[in-house]
ZAMARGU-4260 file (C-alpha; in steps of 0.2 Angstrom, whole numbers, plus 5000, padded with zeros to 4 digits):
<rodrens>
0) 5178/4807/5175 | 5197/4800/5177 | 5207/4808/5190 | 5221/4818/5182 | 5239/4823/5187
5) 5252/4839/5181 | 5269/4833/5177 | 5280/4849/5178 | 5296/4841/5170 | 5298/4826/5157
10) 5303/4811/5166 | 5308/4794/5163 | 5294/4787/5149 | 5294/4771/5155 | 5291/4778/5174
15) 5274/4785/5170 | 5265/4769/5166 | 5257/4768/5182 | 5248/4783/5180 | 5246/4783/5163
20) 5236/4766/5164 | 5225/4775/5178 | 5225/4793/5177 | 5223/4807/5163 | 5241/4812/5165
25) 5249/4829/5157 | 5268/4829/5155 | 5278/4846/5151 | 5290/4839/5137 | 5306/4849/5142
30) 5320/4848/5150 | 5320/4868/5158 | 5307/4872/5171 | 5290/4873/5168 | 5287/4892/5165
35) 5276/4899/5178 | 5260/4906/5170 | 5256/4889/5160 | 5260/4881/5176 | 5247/4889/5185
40) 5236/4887/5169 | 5236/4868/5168 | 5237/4864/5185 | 5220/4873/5187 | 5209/4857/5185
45) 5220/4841/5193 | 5220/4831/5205 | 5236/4825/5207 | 5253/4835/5204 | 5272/4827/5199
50) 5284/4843/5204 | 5303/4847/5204 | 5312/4857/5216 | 5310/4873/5206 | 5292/4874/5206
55) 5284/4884/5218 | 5268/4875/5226 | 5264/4889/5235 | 5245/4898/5243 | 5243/4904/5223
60) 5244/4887/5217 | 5234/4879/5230 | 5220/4893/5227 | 5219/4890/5209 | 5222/4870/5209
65) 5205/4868/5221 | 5202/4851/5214 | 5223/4845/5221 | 5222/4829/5234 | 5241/4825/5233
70) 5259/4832/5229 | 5271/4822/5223 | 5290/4832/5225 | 5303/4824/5214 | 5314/4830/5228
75) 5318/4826/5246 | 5319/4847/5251 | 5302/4852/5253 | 5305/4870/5255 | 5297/4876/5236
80) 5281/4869/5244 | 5269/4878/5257 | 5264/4863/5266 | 5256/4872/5281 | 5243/4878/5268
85) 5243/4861/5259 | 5238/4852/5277 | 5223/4865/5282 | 5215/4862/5263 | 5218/4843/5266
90) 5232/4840/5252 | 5242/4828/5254 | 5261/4832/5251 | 5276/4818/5248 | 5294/4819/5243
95) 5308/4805/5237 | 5320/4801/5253 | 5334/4787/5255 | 5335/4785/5236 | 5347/4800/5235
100) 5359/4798/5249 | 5373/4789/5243 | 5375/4799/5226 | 5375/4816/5235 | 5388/4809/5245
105) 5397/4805/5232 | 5398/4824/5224 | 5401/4831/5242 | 5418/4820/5243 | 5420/4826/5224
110) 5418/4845/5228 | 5430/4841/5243 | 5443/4836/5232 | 5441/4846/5219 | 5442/4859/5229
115) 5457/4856/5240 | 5466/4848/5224 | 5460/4864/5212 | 5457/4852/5200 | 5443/4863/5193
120) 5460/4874/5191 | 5472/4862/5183 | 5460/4857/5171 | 5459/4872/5164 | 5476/4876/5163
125) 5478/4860/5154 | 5465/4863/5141 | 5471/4881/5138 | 5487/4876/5132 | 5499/4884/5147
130) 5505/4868/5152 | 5523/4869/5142 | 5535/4865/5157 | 5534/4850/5174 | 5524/4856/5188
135) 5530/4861/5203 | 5525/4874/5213 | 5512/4880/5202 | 5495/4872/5207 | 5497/4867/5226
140) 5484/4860/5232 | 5480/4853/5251 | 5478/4836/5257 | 5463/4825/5260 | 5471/4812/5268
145) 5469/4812/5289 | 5460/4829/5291 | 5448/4834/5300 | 5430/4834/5294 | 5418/4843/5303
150) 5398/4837/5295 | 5385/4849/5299 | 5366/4838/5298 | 5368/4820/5305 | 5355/4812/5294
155) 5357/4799/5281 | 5368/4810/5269 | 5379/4817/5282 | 5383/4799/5289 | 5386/4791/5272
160) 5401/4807/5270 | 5405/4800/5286 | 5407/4784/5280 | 5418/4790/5265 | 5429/4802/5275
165) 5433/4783/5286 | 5442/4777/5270 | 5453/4794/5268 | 5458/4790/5289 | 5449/4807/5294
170) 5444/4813/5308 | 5426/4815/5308 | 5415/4830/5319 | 5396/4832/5318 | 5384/4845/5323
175) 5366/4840/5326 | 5350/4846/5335 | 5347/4827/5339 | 5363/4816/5344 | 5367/4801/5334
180) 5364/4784/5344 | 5383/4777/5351 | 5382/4763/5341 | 5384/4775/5325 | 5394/4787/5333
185) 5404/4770/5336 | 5401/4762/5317 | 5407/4780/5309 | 5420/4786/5321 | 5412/4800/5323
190) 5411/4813/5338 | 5399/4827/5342 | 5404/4846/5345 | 5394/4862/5346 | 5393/4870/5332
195) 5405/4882/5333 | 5418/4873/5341 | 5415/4863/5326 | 5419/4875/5312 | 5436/4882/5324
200) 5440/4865/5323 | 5438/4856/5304 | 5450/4858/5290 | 5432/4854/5279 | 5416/4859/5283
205) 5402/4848/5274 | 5383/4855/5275 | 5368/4842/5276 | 5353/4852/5285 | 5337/4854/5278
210) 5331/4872/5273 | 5321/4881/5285 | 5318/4894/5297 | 5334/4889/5310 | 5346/4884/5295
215) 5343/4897/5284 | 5359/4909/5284 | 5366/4896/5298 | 5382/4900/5290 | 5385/4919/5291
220) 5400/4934/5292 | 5402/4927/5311 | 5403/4909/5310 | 5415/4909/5293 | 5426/4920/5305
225) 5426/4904/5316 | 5434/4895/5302 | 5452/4891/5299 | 5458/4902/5286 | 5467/4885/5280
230) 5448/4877/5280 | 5436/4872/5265 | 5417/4876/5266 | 5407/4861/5255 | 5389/4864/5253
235) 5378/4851/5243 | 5360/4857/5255 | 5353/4871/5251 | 5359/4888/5243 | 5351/4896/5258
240) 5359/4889/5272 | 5375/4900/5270 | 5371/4919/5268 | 5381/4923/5251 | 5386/4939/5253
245) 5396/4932/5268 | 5403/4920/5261 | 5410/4928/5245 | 5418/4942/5258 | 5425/4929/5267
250) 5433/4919/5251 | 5439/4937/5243 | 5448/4942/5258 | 5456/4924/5262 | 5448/4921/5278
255) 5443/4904/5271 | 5454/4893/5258 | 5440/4889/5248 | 5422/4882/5244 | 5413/4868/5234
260) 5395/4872/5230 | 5382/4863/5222 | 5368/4875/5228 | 5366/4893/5229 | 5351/4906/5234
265) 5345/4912/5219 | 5346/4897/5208 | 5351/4897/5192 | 5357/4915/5196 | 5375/4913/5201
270) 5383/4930/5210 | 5397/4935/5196 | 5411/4937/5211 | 5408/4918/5215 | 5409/4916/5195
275) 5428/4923/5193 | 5434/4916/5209 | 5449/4901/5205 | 5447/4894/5225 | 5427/4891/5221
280) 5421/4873/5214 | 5403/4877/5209 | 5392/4861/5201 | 5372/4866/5194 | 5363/4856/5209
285) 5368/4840/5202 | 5369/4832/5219 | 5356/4818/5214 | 5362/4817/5195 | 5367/4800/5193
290) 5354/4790/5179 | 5354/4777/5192 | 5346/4789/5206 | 5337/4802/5194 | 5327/4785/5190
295) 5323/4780/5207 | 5318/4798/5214 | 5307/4799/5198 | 5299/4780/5202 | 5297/4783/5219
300) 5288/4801/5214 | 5276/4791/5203 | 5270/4779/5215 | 5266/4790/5229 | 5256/4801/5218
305) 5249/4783/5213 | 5244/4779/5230 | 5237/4796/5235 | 5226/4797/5220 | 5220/4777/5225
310) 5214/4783/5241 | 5231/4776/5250 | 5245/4782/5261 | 5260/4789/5250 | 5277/4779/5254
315) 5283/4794/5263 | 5271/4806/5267 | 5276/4823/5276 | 5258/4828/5281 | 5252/4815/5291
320) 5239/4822/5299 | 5230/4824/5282 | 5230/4806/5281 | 5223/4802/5298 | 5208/4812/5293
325) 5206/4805/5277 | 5206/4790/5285 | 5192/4793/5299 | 5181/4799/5286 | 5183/4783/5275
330) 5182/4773/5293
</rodrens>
């Protein structure tokens, strides 16, 4: 009997053909999340599962799914899968880093000007007609150019705003749990600072930390106090990282200029005071959305499903450890 693998979203046809060459494979054809109960209904007998970042792969899946050897995430955030129960039941679960970096770089510089340039704003105004006399005052927005930038998550996204904040002559901060080596420090002009040093400091504040029990609600009522009033809150990590509520207190009472977000907490349920604010950019989670990377995250998702249905280590497995018994039991 083939193996057979649940693909929760349609994805590249052309992608698939690994597994379809090999596998039994079962693709939702639609663009909207897969709903919930004919998810669990057709993941019930498969061994190998293709997920987005909106499913949720959690003890309920795993318990009706008993035949599941590996999770493919068409994601780099892992935090829609329960992966402590995934590794006790020997399930193993991989994700799509790297290939996502430099576009989510792009839309956090994007929010950041949008933002301080309330282009979001003066498009509008355009399209409704108001613009009848030369702009002066109306529409000031604040400069990019040689401020500071204080990044929150030193990994591969954070350094590559890094790298785009070097063309604008900023001056970059970082906060990190693990300090970045000298040489990129060096390379990126870049300068560690506690954290809330960091946010007294930066005229921007860009997120890139993962979700999880120490970042979620990092940014609350007392570390937006800590910003400038003048500052710029970016966020293109998770919705949950900031607390909300917080945050749209903080925006309607002016304590901070502004905010760009691509994520929120209850996704795609958007707060209506975050809706009507005109010093809000808010995008749909398209940090990855370019054709180019959507391609590659779905490639790369293919093959390490591929691999772990083959009996081989995914590309970039999160669970290790379920590897290394697999692997004495073969030995």
């Amino acid at each position: 009997m083939k193996k057979s693998v649940l693909v929760t979203n349609k994805l590249f046809e052309e992608v698939l053909n690994p597994l379809l060459n090999r596998f039994e494979v079962e693709v939702f054809q639609q663009d909207e999340p897969m709903p919930r109960d004919l998810f669990k209904e057709r993941v019930e007998d498969k061994t190998g599962l293709i997920a987005m970042s909106v499913d949720r792969v959690d003890q309920e899946i795993f318990d009706i799914a008993q035949s599941l050897t590996v999770v493919s995430t068409v994601s780099v955030g892992v935090d829609h899968i329960d992966i402590e129960t995934a590794t006790k039941r020997g399930i193993m679960i991989a994700n799509t880093p790297g290939v996502l970096t430099e576009t989510t770089a792009d839309l956090a510089f994007a929010l950041m000007m949008t933002v301080a340039r309330r282009i979001g704003e003066a498009e509008r105004y355009t399209r409704s007609g108001k613009w009848k006399i030369p702009i002066y005052r109306r529409l000031l927005g604040t400069d990019v150019y040689r401020k500071t930038l204080g990044i929150i998550g030193f990994g591969r996204i954070g350094r590559a705003v890094a790298r785009r904040a070097g063309g604008f002559g900023m001056k970059v901060l970082y906060y990190d749990i693990a300090r970045a080596d000298k040489a990129v420090e060096s390379d990126l002009n870049a300068h560690l600072m506690p954290l809330d040093e960091l946010l007294a400091t930066a005229d921007f504040v860009s997120l890139h930390v993962p979700l999880d029990k120490s970042t979620e609600k990092l940014i609350d009522q007392r570390r937006l106090a800590l910003m400038k009033r003048s500052a710029f809150l970016i966020n293109t990590s998770r919705g949950k990282v900031i607390d909300e509520i917080d945050l749209i207190k903080a925006l309607k009472h002016k304590e901070i200029a502004g905010a760009g977000l691509d994520v929120f907490e209850r996704e795609p349920c958007l707060p209506r005071e975050l809706i009507e604010m005109e010093n809000v950019v808010l995008t749909p989670h398209i940090g990855s959305a370019s054709y180019e990377t959507r391609k590659k995250m779905a490639e790369l998702a293919v093959e390490n499903c591929f691999l772990g249905l083959e009996g081989r280590r995914p590309r970039y497995l999160l669970n290790p450890e379920v590897w290394k018994e697999k692997g004495d039991k073969i030995s």
